[in-house]
N, C-alpha and C positions, 0 to 999 in steps of 0.2 A: 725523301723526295719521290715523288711518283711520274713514273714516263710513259709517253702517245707516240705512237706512229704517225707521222706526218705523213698525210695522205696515203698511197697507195705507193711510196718511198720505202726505201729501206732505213731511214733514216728516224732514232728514235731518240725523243729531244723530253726535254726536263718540260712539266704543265705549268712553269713560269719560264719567261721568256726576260734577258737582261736589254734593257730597251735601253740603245746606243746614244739616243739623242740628248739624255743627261751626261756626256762627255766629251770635251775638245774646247781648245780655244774658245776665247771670248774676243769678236769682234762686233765692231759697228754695225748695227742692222740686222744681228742676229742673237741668239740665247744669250742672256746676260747672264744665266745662272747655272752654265754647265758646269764641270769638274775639271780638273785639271788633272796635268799625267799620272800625280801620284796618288792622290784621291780616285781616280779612275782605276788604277790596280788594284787600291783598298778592296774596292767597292766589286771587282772581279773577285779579288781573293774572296771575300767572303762568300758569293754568291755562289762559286765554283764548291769552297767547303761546305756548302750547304747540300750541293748536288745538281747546282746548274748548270745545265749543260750548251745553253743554248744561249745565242747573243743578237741582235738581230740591231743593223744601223744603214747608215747610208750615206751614199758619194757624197754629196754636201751638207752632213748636217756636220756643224761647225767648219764648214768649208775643207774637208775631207781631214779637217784631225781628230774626227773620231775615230775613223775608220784607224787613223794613224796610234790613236792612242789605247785603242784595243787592241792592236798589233803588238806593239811595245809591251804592255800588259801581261799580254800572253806566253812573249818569250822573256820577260824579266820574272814573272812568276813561274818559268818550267813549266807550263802544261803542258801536256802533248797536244799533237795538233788534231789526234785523231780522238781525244775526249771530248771535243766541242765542235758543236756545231756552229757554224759563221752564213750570217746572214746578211747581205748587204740590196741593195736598190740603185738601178738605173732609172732614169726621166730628167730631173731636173737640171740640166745641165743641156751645152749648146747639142742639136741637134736631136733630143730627146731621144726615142727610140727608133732614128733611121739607122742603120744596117756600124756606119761608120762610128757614130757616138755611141754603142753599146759597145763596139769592137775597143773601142777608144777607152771609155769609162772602164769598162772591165778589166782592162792593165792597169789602171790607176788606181783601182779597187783593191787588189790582189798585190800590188805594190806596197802599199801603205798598210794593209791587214799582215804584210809579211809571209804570205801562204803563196799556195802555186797553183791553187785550187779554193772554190765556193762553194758549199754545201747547199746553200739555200740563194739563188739570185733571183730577184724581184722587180717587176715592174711599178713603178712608181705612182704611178697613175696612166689614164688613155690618153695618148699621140692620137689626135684627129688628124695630123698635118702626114702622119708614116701609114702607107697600106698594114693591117694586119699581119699579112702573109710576110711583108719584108720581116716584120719585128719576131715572129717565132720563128722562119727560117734562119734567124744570126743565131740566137737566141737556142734554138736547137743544134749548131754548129758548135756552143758552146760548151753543150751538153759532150756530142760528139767526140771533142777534142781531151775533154777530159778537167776541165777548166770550170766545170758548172757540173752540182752531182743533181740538182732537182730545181725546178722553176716556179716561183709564185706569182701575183698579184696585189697589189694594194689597191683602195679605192676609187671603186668607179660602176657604172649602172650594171644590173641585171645581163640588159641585154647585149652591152659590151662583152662581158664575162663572158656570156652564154655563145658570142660567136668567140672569142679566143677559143674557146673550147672543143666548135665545130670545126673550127679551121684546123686544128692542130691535128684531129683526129681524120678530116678528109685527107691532107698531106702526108699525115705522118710523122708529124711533127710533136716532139714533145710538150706535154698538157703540164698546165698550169696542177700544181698539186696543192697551193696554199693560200687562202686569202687574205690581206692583213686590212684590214677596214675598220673603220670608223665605228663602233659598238661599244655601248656602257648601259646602264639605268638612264641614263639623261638622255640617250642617242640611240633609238632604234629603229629608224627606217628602213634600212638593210635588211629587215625582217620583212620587208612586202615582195624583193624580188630579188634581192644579189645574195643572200641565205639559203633561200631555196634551190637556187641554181648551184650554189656551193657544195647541196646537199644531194642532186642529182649526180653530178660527175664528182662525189666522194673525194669534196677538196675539205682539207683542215682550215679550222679558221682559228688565226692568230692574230686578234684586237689590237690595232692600237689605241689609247686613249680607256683602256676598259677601266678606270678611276675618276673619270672627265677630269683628267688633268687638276687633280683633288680635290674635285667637290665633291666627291663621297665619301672622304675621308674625315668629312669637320662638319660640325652640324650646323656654323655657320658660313655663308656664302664665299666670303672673303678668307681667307687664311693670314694676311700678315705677312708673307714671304716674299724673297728677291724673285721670285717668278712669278707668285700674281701680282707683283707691282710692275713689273717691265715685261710679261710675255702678253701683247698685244694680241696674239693670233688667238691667246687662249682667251680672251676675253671676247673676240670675234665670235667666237664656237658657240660661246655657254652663254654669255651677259643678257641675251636680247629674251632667253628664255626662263631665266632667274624666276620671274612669276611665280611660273609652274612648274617649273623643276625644285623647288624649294621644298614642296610636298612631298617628293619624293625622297629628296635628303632627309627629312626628316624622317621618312618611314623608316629607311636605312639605320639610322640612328637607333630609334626606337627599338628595332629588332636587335643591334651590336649590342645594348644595357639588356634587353631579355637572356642574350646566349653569351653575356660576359663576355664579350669579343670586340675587337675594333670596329669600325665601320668598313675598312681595309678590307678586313676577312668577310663581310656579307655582302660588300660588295662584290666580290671575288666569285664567293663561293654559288652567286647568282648567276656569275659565266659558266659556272661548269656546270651549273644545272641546265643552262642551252647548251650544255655539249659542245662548247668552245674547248678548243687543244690544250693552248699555251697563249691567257693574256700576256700580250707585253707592257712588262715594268716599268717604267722609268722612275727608277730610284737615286736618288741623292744623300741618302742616310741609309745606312747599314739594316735601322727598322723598318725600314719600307720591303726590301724584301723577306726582315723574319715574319713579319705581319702577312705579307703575301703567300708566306710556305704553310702558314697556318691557314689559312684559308680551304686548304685541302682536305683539312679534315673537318670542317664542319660543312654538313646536307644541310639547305635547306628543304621545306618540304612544299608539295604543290601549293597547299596555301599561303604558304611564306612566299614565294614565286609570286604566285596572284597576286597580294599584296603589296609588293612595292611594285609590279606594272600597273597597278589600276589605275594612281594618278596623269599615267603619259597622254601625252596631247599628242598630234602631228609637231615637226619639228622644219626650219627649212635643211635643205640638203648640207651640210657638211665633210665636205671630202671629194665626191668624186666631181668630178669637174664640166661644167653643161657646156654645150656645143656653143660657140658663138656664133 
């Protein structure tokens, strides 16, 4: 396994990330196809023997029994607490990110993780409705107290990012060190302004969705599975663009049968040539993340790069969320 410094952190995390959101209860309105408790430690255990170190979920994905079911996990398999790092997310939940719901969520977080402390806490998305300045002053109180060791972001514009950023830095407030957005073969718009700004104030970025929710993984569009037959949202993300993203799977393909590899691995191995950290995984089989560890060691090379970008079109936005 090979490890990145997340940002300008002390904090150094495995170049695969255990994406939380394949864990927890199965209710109405939400993931029909997560894991349950003991499939969920499997699925730790391995990835922990492999050399991961790094877990990253959030308050409501399966209505906080992921967060719950990686706690359990954690301490029914002995790990210590200080070999992994724990990533979770504030936003979607009453109050989003005013002062009193991140005070709020953050005990409910750290409850159900079983810890007394976050490694990595994340903003979910932008609160148009909270000032700025209220949500990194809680948010750095966190830090402060000893309760939060480093702070990130997930998706949302350029120039949102870019004032988190300036704000933090005129108060004194602790900087966002991570980004977790929206980034694959299929989804690259983040390359025209919230990348570059990632890349100016020296934030890591940690994808989610870097497999488009596995259409990189199959040369054909549909897989067959309990999640593209019931995850809706993922069909919202990708379906409308199938056209022309199909050329691209197919490129992907064509390059896994030249370098005997999965699609998995060159999908992969296409993030770390942008100099992405740690995609996050969300695996449901054991091979999803051997296929992801192997990915590490195959380079592609600038042409192979060019290659599977040349079929991209513009895409509409996915992820961060426009003002109304």
């Amino acid at each position: 396994m090979k490890y990145i410094q997340l940002g300008e952190t002390d904090l150094l995390v495995s170049r695969i990330c255990v994406g939380g959101m394949s864990f927890g209860e199965v209710f109405e309105g939400t993931h029909q196809w997560t894991l349950n408790e003991d499939e969920t430690a499997a699925m730790i255990a391995h990835a922990y023997e492999m050399g991961v170190n790094f877990i990253d979920t959030a308050n409501q994905y399966a209505n906080g029994t992921s967060e719950l079911f990686i706690g359990k996990a954690l301490k029914r398999l002995g790990i210590p607490r200080d070999k992994v790092v724990l990533a979770s997310k504030v936003y979607f939940n009453e109050g989003k990110l005013k002062k009193e719901a991140i005070l709020r969520e953050i005990e409910g977080t750290l409850e159900r993780l079983g810890t007394d402390y976050l490694d990595l806490y994340q903003i979910h998305r932008f609160d148009y409705d909270t000032p700025i300045e209220e949500t990194l002053e809680t948010l750095d109180s966190l830090v402060k107290a000893g309760k939060v060791r480093a702070l990130g972001a997930s998706a949302m514009y350029g120039y949102q990012f870019h004032n988190f950023q300036i704000c933090a830095k005129e108060h004194g407030f602790t900087p966002f060190s991570t980004m977790q957005n929206h980034y694959n073969l299929l989804y690259r718009e983040d390359e025209r302004e919230l990348i570059p700004v990632c890349e100016q104030f020296h934030v890591s970025r940690i994808p989610y969705s870097p497999l488009a929710g596995g259409h990189l993984t199959h040369s054909q569009w549909d897989s067959g599975t309990k999640r593209d037959g019931t995850d809706k949202i993922l069909h919202r993300k990708y379906d409308a663009m199938k056209k022309h993203d199909m050329a691209i799977v197919q490129r992907v393909d064509e390059l896994a049968n030249r370098h005997d590899v999965t699609m998995c691995e060159v999908a992969l191995a296409w993030h770390y040539a942008k100099n992405v950290a740690a995609p996050i995984v969300g695996a449901t089989k054991m091979k999803h993340f051997d296929d992801a560890a192997k990915a590490m060691a195959l380079t592609l090379t600038q042409e192979e790069v060019a290659y599977l970008e040349e079929p991209y079109v513009p895409h509409p936005i996915s992820g961060a969320i426009p003002h109304k």
